[in-house]
N, C-alpha and C positions, 0 to 999 in steps of 0.2 A: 388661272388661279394666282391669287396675289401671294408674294412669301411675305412671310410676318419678319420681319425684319429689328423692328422697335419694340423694346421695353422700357415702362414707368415705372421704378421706382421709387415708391414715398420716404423720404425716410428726414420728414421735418419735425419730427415727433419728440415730447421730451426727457422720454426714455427714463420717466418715474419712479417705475419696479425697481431701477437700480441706483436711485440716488442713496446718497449724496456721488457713487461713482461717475458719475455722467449729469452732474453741475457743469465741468468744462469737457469734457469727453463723450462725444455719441455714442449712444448705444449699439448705432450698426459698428461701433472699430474694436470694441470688447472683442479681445481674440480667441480663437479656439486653437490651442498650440501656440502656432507663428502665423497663425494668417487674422485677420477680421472676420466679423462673420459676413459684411456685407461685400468680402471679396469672392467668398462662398457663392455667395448668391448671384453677383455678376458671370460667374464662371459657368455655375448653370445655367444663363441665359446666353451665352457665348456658347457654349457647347450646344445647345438647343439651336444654332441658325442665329440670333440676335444680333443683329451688327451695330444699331446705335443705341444706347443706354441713356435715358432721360431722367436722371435724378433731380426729385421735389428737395428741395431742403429747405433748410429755415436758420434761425440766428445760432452761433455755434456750432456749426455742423462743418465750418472751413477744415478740419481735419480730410473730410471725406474727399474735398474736391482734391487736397494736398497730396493723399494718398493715391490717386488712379494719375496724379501729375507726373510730369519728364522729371527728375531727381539728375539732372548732368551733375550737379557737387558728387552727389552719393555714388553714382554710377565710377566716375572719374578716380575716386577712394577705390571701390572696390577694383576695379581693373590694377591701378599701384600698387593694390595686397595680394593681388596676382587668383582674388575669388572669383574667377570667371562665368562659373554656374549661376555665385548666388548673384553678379550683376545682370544675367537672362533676365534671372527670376523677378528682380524688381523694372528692368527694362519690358518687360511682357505685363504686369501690370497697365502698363499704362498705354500699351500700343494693340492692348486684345481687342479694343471696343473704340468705337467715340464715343465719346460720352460727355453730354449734352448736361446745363445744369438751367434750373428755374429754380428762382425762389418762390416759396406757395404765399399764395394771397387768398383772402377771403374768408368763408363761414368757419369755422373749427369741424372737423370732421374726416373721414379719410375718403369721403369723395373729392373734396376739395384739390388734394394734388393733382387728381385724374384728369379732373377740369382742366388747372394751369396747362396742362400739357395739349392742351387741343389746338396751339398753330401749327405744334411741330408734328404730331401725326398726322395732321391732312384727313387725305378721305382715305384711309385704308385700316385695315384691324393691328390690332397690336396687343400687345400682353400688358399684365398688370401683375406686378409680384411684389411681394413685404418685405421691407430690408431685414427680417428677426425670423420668417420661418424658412425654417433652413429643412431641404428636402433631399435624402442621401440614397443613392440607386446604383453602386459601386461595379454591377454586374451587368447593369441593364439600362434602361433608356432616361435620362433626367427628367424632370418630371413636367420642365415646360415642355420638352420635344413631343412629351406623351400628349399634352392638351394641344398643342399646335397639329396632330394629327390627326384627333378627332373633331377637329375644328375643321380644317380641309375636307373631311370628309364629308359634315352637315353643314357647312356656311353657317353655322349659329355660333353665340356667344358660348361658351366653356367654361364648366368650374371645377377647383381641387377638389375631389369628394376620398375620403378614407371610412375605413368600418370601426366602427364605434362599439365598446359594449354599452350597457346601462347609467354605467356611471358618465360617459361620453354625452348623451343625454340630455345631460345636465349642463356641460358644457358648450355642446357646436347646435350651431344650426344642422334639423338634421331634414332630410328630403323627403318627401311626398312625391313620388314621381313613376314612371315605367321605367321597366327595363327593358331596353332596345336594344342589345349588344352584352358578350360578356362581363365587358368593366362597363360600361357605357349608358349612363339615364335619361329621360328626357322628362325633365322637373316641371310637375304641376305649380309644387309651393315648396318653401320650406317654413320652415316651424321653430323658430329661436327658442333654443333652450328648453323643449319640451316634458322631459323629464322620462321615466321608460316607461307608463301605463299612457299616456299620453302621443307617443315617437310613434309616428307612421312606417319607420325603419330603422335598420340600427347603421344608418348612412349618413356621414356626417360630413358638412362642407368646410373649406380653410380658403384662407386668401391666396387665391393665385390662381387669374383667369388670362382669356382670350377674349377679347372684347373687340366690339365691329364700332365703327366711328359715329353710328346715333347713338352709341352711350351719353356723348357729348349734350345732346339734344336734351337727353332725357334728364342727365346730371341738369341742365337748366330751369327744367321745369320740376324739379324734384323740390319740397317745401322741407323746411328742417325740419329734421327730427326728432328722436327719444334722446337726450342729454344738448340738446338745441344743436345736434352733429347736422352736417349735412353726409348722409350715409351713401356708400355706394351701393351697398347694396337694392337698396331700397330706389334708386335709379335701374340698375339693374332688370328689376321685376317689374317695374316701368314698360320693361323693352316686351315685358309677353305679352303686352296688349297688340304687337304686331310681328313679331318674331318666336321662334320657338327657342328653351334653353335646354341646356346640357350641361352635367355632369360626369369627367371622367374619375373611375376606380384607381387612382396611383398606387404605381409598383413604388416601393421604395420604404425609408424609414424618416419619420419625421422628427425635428425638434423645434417647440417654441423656445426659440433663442432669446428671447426677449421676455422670459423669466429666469430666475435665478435656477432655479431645478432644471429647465430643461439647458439653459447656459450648462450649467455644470454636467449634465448626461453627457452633452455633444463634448465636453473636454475628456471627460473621462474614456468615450467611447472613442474619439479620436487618438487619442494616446494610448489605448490597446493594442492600436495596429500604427502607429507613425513611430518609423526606422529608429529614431532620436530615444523614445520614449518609454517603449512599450514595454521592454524587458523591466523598467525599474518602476514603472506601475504597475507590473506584474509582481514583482515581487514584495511590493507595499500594500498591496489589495489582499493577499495572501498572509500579511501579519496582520490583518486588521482582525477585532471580534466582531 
């Protein structure tokens, strides 16, 4: 059995939802407390077994490589102020992972990064996760460790799936598929944005898969698509004409980081419980009407 070792991360995007904030600023370094959110999200693929990190970028995005870089000035500073912890902490940044950078080239779309990356993962499977959805399991298993488990299990590709009500519906693609396992689907189709009279289930997918190396194949022969994107997914669903796919149930709590609503849930809900914070957003949530 191969271990899934690499993750792609896209994160060349131009982070819209939040302009004018992220004119010169990416959207993945918007922070939640003191961290970014796309340190969040390396941490989770580092926790998960990940050892080398393949970030897509694009023009402006130099903060990102900056940030996961050696910092000797900063380091050197803090060791003379005698902050020992907090120079770990930015010393472990940058020694958790290697991490690998491509600039994306090509159709517009978010197959496209996936592509770029096809010298550096060779012939073997590897994950695909969004620098903005941020997935939190504080009790229990990160959420890629969870799909790299049911991945090993069926040798098939893997996808995020969470439960939707009606209104969700509206928003995710939702699944058409059996149920093979407690959490566990094995997907006929899915059905963009179906609506709930419509929704084959109240099963709804997110970005953040396990994907085998004819993704590659099939990314090449995949024709643009709806907004003249080249879509992954739609590569993807390519792969059922000779492979079977999967859906895992994630434990955990999600945020689209990469809106303003859910950016600000994750800050809020992070400073509920972060040492620094908590007590005085506790006690400002509690004057609020």
């Amino acid at each position: 059995m191969v271990k899934i070792k690499k993750a792609v991360i896209p994160v060349a995007g131009f982070g819209t939802r939040f302009l004018p904030a992220t004119k010169a600023m990416p959207k993945e370094m918007l922070p939640i407390i003191d961290k970014p959110v796309i340190q969040y999200i390396v941490e989770e693929a580092v926790a998960s077994g990940i050892e080398d990190i393949i970030l897509v970028t694009g023009p402006a995005k130099r903060a990102i490589e900056d940030h996961f870089d050696y910092n000797f000035e900063l380091q050197n500073w803090l060791k003379k102020q005698g902050k020992d912890k907090t120079r770990q902490e930015i010393k472990n940044i940058a020694t958790m992972a290697n991490f690998i950078y491509i600039r994306q080239k090509g159709p517009y779309g978010n197959g496209t990064p996936v592509l770029n990356a096809k010298r550096v993962i060779g012939d073997e499977p590897f994950a695909v996760i969004w620098g903005d959805d941020l997935f939190v399991n504080p009790k229990g298993k990160p959420r890629l460790k969870q799909l790299i488990e049911i991945f090993n299990k069926y040798q098939n590709p893997v996808l995020t799936a969470i439960k939707i009500n009606d209104e969700g519906t509206k928003k995710y693609g939702v699944i058409d598929g059996i149920k093979v396992e407690s959490e566990v689907y094995k997907i006929n189709k899915i059905i963009e944005k179906p609506g709930p009279s419509k929704a084959p289930s109240r099963i709804g997918v997110l970005g953040a898969y396990i994907l085998t190396p004819d993704i590659f194949t099939a990314l090449e022969k995949t024709k643009i698509g709806q907004g003249n994107e080249l879509w992954l997914v739609d590569a993807i669903f390519n792969l059922t004409k000779s492979r079977s796919l999967y859906a895992c149930l994630v434990k955990g709590k999600y945020y689209d980081t990469g809106s303003k609503s859910g950016w600000l849930q994750a800050n809020i809900d992070f400073a509920l419980t972060h040492k620094d914070t908590n007590q005085d957003i506790k006690n400002y949530l509690k004057k609020l009407k």
